[in-house]
C-alpha positions in Angstrom: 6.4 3.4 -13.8 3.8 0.7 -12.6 6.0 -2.4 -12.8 9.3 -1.7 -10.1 9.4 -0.4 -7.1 11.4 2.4 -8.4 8.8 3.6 -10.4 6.3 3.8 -8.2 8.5 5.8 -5.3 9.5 8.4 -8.3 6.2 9.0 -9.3 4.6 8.9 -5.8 7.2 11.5 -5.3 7.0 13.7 -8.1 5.5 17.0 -7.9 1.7 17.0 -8.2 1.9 18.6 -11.2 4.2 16.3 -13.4 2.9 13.0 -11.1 -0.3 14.1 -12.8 1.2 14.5 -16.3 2.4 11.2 -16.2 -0.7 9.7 -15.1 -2.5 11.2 -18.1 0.2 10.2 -20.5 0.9 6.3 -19.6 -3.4 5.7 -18.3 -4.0 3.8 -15.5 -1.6 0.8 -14.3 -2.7 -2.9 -16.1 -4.4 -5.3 -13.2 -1.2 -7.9 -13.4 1.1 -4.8 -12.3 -0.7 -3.6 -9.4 -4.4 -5.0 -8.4 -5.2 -2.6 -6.3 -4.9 0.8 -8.5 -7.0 0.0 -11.0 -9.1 3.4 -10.8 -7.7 6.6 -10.5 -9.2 7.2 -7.0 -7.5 4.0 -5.9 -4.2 5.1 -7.4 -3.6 7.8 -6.4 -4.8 6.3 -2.8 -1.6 3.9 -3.5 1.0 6.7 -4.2 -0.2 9.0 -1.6 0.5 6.1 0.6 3.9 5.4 -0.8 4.9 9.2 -0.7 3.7 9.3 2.8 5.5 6.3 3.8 8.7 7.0 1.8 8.8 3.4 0.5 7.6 1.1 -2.2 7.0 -2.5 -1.3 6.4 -4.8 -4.4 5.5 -8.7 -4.7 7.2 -10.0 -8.0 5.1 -13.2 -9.0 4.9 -15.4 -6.0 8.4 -15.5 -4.4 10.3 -12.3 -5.1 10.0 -8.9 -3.1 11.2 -5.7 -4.5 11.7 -2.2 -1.9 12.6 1.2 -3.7 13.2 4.5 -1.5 13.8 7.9 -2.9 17.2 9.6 -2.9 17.2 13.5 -2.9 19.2 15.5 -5.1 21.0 18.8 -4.0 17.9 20.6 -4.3 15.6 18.2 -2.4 14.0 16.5 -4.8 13.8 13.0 -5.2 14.6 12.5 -8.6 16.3 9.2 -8.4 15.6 5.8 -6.5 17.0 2.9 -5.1 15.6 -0.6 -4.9 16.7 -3.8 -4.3 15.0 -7.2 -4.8 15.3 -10.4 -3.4 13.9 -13.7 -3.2 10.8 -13.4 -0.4 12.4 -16.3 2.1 15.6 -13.7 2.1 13.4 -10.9 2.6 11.6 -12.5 5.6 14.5 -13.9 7.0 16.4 -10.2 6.9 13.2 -8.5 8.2 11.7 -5.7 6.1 12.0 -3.0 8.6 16.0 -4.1 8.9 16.4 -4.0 5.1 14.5 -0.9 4.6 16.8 0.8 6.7 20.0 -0.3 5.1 18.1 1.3 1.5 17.3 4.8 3.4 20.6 4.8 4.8 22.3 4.6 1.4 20.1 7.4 -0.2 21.1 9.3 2.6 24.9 8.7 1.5 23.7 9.0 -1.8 22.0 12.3 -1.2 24.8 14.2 0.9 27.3 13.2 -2.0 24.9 14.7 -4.6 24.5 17.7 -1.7 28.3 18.2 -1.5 29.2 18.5 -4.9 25.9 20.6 -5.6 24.5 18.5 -8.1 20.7 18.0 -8.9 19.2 16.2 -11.3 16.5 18.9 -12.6 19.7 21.2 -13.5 21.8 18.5 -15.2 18.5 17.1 -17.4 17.3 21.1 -18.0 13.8 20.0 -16.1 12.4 23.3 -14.6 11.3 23.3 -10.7 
């Protein structure tokens, strides 16, 4: 959950209820995977933040950038992610505003398919609302 930017957007956008769940289950994240959540006050600072911003930026040792962005299923929740990574002179030379757009733009996609043909993840796992 702590190590990809995927993980982070999922659970910053799980329900309150099952974010905490997980929280309890798999502790607290280790300091190598993200410094600045090492208390629970400070983590759930973190994914507030990512929920509220709708992206998860992550530096991967010293050179490589990672970006994740919900997608929303039929039923609006964001079940699933996208991320992409990429070496950090790439990322600075795309711009990270220009690059977050192209991965909210393709959730979008992602999530009118999913709309259209009805699906949702909760239904097809059995996961109650």
């Amino acid at each position: 959950w702590y190590s990809t930017a995927t993980g982070r957007v999922l659970l910053a956008c799980a329900p309150a209820l099952e974010r905490e769940a997980i929280i309890n289950q798999i502790g607290l994240p280790p300091a190598a995977f993200w410094p600045v959540a090492g208390d629970e006050q400070s983590l759930r600072r973190e994914l507030d933040k990512i929920h509220q911003d709708g992206v998860a930026f992550l530096n991967i040792y010293d050179d490589i950038v990672a970006l994740g962005v919900p997608i929303r299923d039929a039923d609006g929740a964001s079940t699933l992610s996208i991320a992409c990574v990429l070496p950090e002179d790439s990322y600075a030379r795309i711009g990270g505003d220009v690059l977050r757009s192209y991965l909210e733009n393709t959730a979008r996609a992602i999530c009118k398919e999913l709309t259209i043909k009805g699906l949702s993840v909760s239904k097809i796992n059995g996961i109650p609302k």
